[in-house]
C-alpha positions, 0 to 999 in steps of 0.5 A: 935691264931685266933677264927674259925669265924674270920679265916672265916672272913678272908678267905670270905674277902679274896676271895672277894678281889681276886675274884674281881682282877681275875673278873678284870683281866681276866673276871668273867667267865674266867676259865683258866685266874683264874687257871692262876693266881692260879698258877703264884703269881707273875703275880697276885701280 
């Protein structure tokens, strides 16, 4: 069972990780490129 700040820590290192893959993909600013990714996994991974 994992603490609640390394639960945190995981979902921030998380976010970092994929954001700076969406940012990569389809542009920081780029709103429907990242619901895109969101809800189609396999074009993400």
């Amino acid at each position: 069972v994992l603490a609640p700040r390394d639960d945190a820590d995981q979902a921030a290192a998380f976010a970092r990780a994929s954001g700076a893959r969406w940012a990569a993909l389809a542009g920081a600013d780029s709103a429907p490129g990242l619901l895109r990714d969101l809800l189609t996994p396999t074009a993400a991974g």
